[in-house]
PyMOL Python script that loads the backbone (N, CA, C, O; Angstrom):
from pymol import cmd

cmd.read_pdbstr("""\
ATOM      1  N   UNK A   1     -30.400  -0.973  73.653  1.00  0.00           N
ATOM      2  CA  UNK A   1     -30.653   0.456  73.661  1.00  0.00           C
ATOM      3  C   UNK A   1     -31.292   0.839  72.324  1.00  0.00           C
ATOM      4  O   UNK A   1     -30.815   0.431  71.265  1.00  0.00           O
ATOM      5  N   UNK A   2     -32.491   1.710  72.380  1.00  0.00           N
ATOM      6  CA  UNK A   2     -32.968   1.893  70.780  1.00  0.00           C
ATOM      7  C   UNK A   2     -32.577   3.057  70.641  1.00  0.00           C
ATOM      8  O   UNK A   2     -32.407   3.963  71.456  1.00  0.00           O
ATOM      9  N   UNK A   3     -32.374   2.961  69.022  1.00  0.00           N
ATOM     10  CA  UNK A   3     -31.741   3.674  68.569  1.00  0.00           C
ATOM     11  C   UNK A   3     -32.365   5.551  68.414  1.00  0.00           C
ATOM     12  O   UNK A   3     -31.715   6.514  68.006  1.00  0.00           O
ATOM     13  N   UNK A   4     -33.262   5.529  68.721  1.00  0.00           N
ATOM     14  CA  UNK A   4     -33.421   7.025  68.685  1.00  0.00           C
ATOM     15  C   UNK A   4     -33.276   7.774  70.142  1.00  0.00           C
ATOM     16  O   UNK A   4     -33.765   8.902  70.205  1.00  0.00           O
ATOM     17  N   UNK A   5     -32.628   7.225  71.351  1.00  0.00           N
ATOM     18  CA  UNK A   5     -31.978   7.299  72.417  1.00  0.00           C
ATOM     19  C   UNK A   5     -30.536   7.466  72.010  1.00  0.00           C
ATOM     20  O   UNK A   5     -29.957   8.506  72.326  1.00  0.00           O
ATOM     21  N   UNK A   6     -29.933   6.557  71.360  1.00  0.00           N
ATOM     22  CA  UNK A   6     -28.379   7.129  70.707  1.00  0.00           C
ATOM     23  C   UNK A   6     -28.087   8.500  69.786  1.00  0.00           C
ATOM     24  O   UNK A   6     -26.952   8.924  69.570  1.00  0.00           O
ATOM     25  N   UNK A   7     -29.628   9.272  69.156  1.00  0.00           N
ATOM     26  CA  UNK A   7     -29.309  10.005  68.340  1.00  0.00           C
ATOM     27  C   UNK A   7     -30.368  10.725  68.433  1.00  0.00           C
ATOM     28  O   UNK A   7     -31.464  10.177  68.320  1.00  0.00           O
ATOM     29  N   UNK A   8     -30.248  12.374  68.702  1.00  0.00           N
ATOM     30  CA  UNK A   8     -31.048  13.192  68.457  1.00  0.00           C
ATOM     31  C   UNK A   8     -31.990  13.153  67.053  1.00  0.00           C
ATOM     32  O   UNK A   8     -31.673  12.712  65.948  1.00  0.00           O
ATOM     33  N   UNK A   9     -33.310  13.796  67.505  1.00  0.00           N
ATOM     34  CA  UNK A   9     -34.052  13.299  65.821  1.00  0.00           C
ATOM     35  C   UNK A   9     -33.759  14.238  64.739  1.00  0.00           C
ATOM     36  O   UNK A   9     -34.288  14.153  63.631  1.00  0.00           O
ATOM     37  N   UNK A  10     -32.878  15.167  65.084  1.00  0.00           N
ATOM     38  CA  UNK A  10     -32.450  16.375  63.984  1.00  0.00           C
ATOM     39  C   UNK A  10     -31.756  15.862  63.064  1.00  0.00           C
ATOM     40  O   UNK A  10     -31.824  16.073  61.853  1.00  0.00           O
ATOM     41  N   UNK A  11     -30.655  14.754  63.999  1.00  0.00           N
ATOM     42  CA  UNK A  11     -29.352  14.699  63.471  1.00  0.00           C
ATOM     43  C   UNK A  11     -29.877  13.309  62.515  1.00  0.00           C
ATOM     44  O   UNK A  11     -29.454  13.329  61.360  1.00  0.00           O
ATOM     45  N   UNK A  12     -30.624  12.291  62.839  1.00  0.00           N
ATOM     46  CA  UNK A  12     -31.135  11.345  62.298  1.00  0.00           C
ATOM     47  C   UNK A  12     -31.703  11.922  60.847  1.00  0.00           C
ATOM     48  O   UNK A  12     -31.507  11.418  59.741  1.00  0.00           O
ATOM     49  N   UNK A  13     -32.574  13.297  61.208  1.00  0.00           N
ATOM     50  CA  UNK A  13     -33.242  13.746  60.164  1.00  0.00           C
ATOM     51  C   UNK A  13     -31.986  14.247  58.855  1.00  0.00           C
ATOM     52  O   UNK A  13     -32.390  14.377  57.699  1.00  0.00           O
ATOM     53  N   UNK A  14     -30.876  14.429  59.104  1.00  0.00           N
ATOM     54  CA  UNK A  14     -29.801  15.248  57.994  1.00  0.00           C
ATOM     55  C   UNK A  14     -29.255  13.885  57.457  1.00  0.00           C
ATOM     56  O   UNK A  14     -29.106  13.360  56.354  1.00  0.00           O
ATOM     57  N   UNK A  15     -29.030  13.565  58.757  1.00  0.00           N
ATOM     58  CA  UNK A  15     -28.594  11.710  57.459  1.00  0.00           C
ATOM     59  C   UNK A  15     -29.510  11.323  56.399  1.00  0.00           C
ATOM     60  O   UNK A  15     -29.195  11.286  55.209  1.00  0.00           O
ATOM     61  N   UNK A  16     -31.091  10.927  57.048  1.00  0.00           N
ATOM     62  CA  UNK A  16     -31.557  10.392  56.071  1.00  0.00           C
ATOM     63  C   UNK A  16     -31.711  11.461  55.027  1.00  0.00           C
ATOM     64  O   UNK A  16     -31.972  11.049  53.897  1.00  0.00           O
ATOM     65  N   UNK A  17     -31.596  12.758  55.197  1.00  0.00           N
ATOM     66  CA  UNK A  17     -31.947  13.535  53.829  1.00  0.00           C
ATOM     67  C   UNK A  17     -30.873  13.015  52.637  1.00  0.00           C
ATOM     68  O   UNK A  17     -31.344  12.984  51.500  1.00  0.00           O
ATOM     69  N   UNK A  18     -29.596  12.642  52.790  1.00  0.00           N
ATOM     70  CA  UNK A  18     -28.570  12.629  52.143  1.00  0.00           C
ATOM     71  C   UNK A  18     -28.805  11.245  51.755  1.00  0.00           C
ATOM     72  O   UNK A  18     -28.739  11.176  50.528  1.00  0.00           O
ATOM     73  N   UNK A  19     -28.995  10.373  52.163  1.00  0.00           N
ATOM     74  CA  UNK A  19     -29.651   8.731  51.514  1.00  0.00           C
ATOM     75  C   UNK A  19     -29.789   8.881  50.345  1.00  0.00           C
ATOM     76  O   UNK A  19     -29.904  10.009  49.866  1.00  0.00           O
ATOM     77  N   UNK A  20     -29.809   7.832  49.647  1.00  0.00           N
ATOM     78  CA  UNK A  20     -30.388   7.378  47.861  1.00  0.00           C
ATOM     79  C   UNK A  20     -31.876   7.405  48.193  1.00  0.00           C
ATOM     80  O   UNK A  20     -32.158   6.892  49.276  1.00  0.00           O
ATOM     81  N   UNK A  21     -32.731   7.826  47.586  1.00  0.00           N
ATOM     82  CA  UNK A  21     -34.130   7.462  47.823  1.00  0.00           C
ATOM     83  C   UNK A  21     -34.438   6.031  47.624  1.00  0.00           C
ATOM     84  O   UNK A  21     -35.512   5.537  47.968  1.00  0.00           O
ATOM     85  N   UNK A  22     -33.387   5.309  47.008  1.00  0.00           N
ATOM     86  CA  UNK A  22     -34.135   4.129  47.312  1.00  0.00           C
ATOM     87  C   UNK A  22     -33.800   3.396  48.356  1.00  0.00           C
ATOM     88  O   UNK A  22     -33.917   2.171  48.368  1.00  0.00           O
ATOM     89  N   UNK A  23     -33.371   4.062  49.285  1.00  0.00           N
ATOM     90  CA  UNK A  23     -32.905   3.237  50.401  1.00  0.00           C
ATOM     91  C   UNK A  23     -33.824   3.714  51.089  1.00  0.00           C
ATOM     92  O   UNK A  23     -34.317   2.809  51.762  1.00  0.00           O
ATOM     93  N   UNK A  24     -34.461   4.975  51.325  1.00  0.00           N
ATOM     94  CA  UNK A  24     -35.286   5.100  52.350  1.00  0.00           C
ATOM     95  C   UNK A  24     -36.382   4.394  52.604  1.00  0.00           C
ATOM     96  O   UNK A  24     -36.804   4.500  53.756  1.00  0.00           O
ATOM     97  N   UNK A  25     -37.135   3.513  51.676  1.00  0.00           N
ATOM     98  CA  UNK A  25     -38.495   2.675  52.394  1.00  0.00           C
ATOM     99  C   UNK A  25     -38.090   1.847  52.966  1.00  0.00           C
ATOM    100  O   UNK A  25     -38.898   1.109  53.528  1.00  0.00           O
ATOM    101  N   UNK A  26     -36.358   1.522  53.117  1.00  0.00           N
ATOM    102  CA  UNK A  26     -36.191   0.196  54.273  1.00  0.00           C
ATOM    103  C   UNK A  26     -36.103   0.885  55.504  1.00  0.00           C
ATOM    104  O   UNK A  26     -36.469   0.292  56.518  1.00  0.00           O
ATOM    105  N   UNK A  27     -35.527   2.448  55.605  1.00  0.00           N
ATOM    106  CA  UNK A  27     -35.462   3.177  57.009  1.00  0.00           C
ATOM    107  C   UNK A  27     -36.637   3.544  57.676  1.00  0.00           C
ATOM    108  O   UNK A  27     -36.857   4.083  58.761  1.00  0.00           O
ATOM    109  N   UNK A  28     -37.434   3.063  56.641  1.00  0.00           N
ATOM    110  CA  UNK A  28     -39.274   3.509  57.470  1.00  0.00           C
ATOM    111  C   UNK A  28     -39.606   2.587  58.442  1.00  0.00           C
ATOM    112  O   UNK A  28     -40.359   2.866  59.375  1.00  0.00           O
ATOM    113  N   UNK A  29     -38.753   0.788  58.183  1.00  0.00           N
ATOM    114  CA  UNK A  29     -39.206   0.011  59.152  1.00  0.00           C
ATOM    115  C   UNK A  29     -38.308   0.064  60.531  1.00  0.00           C
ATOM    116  O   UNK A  29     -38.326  -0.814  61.393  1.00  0.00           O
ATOM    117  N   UNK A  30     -37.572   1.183  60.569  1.00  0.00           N
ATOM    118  CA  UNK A  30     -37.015   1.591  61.916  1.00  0.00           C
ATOM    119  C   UNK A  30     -37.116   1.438  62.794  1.00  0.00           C
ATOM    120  O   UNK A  30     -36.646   0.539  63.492  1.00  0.00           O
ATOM    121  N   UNK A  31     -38.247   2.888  63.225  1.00  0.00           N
ATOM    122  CA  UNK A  31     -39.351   3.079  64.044  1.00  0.00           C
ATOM    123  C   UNK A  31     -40.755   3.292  63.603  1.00  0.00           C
ATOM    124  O   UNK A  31     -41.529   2.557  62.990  1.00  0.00           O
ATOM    125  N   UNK A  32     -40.909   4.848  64.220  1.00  0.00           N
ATOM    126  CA  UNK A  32     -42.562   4.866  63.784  1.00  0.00           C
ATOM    127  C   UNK A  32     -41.991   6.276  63.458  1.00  0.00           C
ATOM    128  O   UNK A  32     -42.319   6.686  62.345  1.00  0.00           O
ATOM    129  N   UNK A  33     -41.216   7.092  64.188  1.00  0.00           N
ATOM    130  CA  UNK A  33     -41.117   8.196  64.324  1.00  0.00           C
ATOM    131  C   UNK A  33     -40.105   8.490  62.862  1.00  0.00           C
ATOM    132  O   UNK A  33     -40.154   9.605  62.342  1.00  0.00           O
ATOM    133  N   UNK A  34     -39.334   7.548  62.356  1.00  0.00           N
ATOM    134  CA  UNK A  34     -38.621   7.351  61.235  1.00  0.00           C
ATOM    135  C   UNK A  34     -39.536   7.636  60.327  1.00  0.00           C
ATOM    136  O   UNK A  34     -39.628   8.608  59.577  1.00  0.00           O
ATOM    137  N   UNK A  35     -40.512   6.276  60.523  1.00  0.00           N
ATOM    138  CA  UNK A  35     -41.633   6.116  59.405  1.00  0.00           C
ATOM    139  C   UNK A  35     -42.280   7.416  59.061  1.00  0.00           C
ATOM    140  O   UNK A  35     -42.630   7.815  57.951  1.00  0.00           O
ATOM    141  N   UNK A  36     -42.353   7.882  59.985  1.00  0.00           N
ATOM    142  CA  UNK A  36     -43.135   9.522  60.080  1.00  0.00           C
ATOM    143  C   UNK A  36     -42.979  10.256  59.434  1.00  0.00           C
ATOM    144  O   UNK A  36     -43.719  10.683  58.547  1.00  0.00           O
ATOM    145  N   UNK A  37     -41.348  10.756  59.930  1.00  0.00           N
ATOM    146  CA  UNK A  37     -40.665  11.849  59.462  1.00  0.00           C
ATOM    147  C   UNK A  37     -40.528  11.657  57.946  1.00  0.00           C
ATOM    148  O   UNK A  37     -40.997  12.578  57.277  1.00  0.00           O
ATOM    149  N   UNK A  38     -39.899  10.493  57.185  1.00  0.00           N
ATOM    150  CA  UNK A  38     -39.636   9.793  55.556  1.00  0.00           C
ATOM    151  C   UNK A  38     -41.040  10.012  55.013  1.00  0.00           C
ATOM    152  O   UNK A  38     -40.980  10.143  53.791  1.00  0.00           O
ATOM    153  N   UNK A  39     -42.411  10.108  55.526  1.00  0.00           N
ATOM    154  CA  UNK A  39     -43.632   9.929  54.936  1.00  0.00           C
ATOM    155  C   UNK A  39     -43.885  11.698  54.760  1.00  0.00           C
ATOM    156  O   UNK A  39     -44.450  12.260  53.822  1.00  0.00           O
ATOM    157  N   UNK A  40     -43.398  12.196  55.725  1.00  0.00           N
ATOM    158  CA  UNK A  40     -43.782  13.907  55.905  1.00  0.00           C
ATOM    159  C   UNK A  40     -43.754  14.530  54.592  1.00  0.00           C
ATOM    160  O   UNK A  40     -42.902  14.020  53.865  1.00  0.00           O
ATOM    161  N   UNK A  41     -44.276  15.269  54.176  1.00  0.00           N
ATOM    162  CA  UNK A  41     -44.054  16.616  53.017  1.00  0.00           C
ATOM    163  C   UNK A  41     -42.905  17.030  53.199  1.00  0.00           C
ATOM    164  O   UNK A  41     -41.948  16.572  52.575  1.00  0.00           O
ATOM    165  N   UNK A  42     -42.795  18.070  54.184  1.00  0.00           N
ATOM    166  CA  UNK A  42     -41.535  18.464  55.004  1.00  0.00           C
ATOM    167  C   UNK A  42     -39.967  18.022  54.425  1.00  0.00           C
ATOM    168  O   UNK A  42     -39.077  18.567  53.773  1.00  0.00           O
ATOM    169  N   UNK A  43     -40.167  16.895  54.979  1.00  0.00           N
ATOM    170  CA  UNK A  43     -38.924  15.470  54.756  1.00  0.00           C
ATOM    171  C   UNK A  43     -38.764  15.814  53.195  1.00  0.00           C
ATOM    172  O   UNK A  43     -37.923  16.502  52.614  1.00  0.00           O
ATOM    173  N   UNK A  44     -39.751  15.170  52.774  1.00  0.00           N
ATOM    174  CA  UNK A  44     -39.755  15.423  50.707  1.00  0.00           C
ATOM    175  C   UNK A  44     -39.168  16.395  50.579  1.00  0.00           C
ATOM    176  O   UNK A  44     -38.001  16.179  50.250  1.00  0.00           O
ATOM    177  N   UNK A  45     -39.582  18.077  50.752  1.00  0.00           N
ATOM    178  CA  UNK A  45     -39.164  18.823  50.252  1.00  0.00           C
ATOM    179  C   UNK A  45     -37.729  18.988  50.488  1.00  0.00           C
ATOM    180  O   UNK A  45     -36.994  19.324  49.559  1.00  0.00           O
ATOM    181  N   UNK A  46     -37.294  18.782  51.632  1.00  0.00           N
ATOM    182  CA  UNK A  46     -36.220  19.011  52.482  1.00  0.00           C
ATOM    183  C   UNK A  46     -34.727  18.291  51.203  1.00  0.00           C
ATOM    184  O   UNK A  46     -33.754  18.808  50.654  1.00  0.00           O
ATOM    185  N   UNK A  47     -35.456  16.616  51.244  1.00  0.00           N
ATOM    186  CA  UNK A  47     -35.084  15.755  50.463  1.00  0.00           C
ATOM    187  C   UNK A  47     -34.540  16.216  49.049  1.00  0.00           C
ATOM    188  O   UNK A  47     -33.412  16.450  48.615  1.00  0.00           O
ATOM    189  N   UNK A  48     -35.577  16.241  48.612  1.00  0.00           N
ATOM    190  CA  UNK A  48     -35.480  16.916  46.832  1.00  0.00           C
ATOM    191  C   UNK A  48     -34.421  18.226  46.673  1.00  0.00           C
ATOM    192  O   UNK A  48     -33.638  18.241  45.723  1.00  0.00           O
ATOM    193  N   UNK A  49     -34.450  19.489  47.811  1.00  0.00           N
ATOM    194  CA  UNK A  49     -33.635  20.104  47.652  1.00  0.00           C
ATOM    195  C   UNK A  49     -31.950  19.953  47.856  1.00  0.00           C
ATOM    196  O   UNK A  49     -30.932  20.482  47.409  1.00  0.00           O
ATOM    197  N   UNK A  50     -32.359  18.780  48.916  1.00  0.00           N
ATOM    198  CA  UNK A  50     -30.718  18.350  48.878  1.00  0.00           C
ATOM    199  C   UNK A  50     -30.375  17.851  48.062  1.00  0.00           C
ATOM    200  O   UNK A  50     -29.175  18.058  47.879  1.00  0.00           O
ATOM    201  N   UNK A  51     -30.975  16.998  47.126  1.00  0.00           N
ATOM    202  CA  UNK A  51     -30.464  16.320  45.659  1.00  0.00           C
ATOM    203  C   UNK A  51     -30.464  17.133  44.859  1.00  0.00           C
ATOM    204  O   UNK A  51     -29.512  17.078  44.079  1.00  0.00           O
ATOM    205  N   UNK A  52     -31.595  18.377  44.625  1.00  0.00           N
ATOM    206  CA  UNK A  52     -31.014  19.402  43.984  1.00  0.00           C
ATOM    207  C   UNK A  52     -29.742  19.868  43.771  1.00  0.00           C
ATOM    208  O   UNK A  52     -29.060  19.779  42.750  1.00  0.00           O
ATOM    209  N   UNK A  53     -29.394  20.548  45.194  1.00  0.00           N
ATOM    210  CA  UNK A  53     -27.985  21.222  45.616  1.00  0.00           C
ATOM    211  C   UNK A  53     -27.006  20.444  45.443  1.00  0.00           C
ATOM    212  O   UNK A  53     -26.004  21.098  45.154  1.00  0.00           O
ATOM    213  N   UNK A  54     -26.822  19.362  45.483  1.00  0.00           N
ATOM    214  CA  UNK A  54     -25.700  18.637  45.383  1.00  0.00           C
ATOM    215  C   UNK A  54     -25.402  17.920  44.026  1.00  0.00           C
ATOM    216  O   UNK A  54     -24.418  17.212  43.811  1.00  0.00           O
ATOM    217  N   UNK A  55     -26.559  18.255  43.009  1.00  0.00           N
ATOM    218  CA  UNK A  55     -26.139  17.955  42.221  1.00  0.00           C
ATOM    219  C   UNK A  55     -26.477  16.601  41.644  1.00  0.00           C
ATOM    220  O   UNK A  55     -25.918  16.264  40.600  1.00  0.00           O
ATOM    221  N   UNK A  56     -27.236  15.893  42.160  1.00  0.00           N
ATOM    222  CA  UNK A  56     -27.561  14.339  42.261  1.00  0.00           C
ATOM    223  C   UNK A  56     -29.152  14.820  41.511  1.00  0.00           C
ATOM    224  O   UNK A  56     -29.682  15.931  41.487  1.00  0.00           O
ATOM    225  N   UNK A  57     -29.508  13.821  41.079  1.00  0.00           N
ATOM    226  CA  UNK A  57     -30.701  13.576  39.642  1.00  0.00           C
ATOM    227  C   UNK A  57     -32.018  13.965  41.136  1.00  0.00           C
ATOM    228  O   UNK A  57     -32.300  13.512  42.245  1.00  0.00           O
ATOM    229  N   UNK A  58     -32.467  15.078  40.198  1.00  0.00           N
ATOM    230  CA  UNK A  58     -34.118  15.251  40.527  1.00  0.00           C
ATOM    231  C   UNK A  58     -34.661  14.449  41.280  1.00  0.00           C
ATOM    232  O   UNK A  58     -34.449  13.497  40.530  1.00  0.00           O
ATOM    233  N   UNK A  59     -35.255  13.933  42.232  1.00  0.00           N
ATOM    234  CA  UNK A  59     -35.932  13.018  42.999  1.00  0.00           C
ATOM    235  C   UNK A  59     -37.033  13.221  43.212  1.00  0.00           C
ATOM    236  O   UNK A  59     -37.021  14.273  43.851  1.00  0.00           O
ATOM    237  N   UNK A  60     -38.462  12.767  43.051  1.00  0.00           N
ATOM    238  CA  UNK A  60     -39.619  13.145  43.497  1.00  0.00           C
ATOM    239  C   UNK A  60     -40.647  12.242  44.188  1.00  0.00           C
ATOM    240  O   UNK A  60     -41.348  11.352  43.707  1.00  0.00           O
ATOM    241  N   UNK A  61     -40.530  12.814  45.742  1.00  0.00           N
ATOM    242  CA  UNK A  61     -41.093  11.497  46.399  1.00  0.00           C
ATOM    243  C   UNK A  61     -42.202  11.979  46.628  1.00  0.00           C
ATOM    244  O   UNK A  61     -42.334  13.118  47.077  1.00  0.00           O
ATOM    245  N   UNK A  62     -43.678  10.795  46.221  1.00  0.00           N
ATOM    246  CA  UNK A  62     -45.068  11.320  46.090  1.00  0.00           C
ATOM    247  C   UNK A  62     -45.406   9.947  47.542  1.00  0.00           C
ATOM    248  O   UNK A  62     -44.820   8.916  47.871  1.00  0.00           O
ATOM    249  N   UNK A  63     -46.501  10.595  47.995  1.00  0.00           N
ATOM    250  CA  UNK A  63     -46.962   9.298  48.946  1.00  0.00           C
ATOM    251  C   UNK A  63     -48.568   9.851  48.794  1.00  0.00           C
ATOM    252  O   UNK A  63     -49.189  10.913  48.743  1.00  0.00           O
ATOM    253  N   UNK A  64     -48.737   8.783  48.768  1.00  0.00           N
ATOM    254  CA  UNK A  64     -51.037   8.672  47.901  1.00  0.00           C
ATOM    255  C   UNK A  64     -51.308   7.644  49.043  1.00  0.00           C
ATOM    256  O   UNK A  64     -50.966   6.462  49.083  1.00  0.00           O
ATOM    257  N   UNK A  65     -52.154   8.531  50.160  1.00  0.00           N
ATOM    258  CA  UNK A  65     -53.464   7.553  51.014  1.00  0.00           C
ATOM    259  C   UNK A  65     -54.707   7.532  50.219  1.00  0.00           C
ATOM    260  O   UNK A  65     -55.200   8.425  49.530  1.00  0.00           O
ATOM    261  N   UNK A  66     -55.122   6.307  50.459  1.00  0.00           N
ATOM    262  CA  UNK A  66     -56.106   5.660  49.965  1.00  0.00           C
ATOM    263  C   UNK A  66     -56.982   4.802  50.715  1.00  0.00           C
ATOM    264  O   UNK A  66     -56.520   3.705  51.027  1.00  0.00           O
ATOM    265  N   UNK A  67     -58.258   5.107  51.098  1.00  0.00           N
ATOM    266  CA  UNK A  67     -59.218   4.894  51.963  1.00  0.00           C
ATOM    267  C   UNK A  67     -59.473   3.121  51.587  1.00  0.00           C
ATOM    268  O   UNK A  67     -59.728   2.419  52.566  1.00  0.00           O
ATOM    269  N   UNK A  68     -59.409   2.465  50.276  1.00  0.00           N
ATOM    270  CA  UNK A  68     -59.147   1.187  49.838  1.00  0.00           C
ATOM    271  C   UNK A  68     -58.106   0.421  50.290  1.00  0.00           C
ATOM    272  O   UNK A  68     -58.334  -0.782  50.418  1.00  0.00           O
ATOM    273  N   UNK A  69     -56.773   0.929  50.622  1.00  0.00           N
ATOM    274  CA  UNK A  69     -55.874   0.452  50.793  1.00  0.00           C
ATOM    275  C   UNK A  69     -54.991   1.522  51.869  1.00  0.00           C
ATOM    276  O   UNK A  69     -54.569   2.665  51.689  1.00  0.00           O
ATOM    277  N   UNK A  70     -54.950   0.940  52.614  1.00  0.00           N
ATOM    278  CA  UNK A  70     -53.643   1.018  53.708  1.00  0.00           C
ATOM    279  C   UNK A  70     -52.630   2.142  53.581  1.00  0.00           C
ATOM    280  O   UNK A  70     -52.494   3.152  54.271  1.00  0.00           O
ATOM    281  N   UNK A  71     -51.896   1.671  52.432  1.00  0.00           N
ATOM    282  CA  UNK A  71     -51.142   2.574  52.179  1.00  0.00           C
ATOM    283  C   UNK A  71     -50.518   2.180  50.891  1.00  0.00           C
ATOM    284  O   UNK A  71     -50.136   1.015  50.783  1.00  0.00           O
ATOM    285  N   UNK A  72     -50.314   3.292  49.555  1.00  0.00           N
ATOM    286  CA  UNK A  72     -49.888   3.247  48.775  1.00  0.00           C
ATOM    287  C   UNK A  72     -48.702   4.465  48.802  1.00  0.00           C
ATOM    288  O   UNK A  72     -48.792   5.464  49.515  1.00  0.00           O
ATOM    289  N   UNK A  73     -47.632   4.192  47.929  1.00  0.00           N
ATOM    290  CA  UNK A  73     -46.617   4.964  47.645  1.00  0.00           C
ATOM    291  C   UNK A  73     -46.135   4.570  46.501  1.00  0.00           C
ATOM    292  O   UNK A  73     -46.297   3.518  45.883  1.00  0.00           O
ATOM    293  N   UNK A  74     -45.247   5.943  46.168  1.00  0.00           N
ATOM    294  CA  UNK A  74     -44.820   5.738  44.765  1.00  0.00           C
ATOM    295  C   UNK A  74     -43.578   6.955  44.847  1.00  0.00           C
ATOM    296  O   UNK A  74     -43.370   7.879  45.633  1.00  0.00           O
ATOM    297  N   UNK A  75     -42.899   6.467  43.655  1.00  0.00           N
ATOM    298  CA  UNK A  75     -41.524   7.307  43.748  1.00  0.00           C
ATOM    299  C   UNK A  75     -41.361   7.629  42.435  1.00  0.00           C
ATOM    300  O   UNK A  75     -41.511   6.761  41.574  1.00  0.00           O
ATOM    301  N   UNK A  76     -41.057   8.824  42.137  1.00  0.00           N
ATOM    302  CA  UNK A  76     -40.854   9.454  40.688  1.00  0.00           C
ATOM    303  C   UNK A  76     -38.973   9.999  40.438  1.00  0.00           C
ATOM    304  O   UNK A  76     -38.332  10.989  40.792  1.00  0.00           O
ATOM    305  N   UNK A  77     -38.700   8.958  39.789  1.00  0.00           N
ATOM    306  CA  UNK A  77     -37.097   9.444  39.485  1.00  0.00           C
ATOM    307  C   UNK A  77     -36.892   9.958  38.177  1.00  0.00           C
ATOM    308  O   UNK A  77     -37.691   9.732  37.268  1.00  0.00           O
ATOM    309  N   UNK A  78     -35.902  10.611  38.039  1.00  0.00           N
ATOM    310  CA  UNK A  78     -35.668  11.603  36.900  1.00  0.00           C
ATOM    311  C   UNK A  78     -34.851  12.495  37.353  1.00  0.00           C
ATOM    312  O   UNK A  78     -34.720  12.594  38.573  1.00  0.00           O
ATOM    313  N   UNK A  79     -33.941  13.552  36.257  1.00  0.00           N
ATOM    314  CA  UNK A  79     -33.212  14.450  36.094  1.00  0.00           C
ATOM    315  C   UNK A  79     -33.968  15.778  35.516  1.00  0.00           C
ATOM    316  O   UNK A  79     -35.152  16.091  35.392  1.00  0.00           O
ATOM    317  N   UNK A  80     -32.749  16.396  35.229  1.00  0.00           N
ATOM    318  CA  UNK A  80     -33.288  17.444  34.518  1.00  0.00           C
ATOM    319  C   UNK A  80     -33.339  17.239  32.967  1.00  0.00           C
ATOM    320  O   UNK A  80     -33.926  17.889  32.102  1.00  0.00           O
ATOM    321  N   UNK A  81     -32.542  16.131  32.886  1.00  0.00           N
ATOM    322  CA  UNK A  81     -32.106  16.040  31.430  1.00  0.00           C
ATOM    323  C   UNK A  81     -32.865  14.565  31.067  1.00  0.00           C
ATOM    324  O   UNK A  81     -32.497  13.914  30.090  1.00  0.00           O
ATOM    325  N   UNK A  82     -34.038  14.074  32.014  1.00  0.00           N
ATOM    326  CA  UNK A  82     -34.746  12.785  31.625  1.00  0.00           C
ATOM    327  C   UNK A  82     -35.879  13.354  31.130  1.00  0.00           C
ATOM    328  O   UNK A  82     -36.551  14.118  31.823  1.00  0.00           O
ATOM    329  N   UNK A  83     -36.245  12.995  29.715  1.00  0.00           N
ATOM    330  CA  UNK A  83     -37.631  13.372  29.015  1.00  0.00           C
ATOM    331  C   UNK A  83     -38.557  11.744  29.974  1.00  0.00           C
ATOM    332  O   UNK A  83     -39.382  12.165  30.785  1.00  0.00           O
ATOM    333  N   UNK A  84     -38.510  10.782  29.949  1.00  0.00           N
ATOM    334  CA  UNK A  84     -39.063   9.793  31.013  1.00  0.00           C
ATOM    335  C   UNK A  84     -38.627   8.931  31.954  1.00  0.00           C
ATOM    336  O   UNK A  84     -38.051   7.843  31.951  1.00  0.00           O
ATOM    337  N   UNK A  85     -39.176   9.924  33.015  1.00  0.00           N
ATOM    338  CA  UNK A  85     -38.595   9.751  34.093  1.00  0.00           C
ATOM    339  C   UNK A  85     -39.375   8.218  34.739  1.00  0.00           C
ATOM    340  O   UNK A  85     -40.486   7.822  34.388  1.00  0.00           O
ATOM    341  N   UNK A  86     -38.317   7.415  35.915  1.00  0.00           N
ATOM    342  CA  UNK A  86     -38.933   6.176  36.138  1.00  0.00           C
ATOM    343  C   UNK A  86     -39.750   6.191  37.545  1.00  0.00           C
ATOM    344  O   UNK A  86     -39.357   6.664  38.611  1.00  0.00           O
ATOM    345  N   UNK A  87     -40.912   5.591  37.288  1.00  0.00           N
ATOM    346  CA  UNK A  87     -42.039   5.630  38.402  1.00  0.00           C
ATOM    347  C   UNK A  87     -42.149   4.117  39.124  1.00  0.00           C
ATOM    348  O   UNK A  87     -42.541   3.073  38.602  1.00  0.00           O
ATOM    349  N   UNK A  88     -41.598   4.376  40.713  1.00  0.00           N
ATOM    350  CA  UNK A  88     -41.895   2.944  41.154  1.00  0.00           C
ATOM    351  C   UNK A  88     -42.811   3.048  42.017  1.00  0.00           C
ATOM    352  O   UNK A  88     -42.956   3.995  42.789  1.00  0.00           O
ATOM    353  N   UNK A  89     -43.659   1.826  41.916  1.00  0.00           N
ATOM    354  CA  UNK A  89     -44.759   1.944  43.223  1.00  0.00           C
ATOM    355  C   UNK A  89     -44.170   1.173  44.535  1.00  0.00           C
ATOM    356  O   UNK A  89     -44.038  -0.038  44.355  1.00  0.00           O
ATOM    357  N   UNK A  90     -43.983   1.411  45.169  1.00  0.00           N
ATOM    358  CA  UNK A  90     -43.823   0.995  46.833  1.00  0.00           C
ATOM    359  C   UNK A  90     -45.077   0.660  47.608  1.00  0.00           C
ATOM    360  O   UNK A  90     -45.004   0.358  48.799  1.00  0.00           O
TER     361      UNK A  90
END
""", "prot")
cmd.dss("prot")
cmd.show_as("cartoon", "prot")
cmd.util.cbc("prot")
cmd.orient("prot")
């Protein structure tokens, strides 16, 4: 049975907001519709404000298409209280 048949995509969508960001580029190889939603603006913003609110370090998830390459991503971590914040490329 796949799994987005066991679970409405709302409810899928509030879990992954609450995730570590670094767990989410393994939930992209899910589905497609996973992959989707984690790649969205939407998702980001959604994301960042829940780490806001709760209190958990600044998160800033950037995703850069590039007509050279496929797909590039990158993740910007930091607080409020990080003068340099750490940048990973994905």
């Amino acid at each position: 049975m796949r799994i987005e048949s066991l679970l409405q995509h709302d409810v899928v969508e509030r879990i992954l907001e609450r995730l570590a960001v670094n767990s989410l580029p393994r939930f992209k190889a899910v589905s497609k519709q996973w992959k989707s939603t984690i790649e969205s603006q939407f998702f980001q913003g959604k994301h960042l404000t829940h780490r806001q609110q709760s209190g958990d370090p600044v998160v800033l998830m950037v995703t850069v298409y590039n007509d050279d390459s496929p797909h590039v991503g990158s993740l910007l971590l930091g607080s409020r209280r990080t003068r340099n914040p750490t940048t990973l490329i994905i």
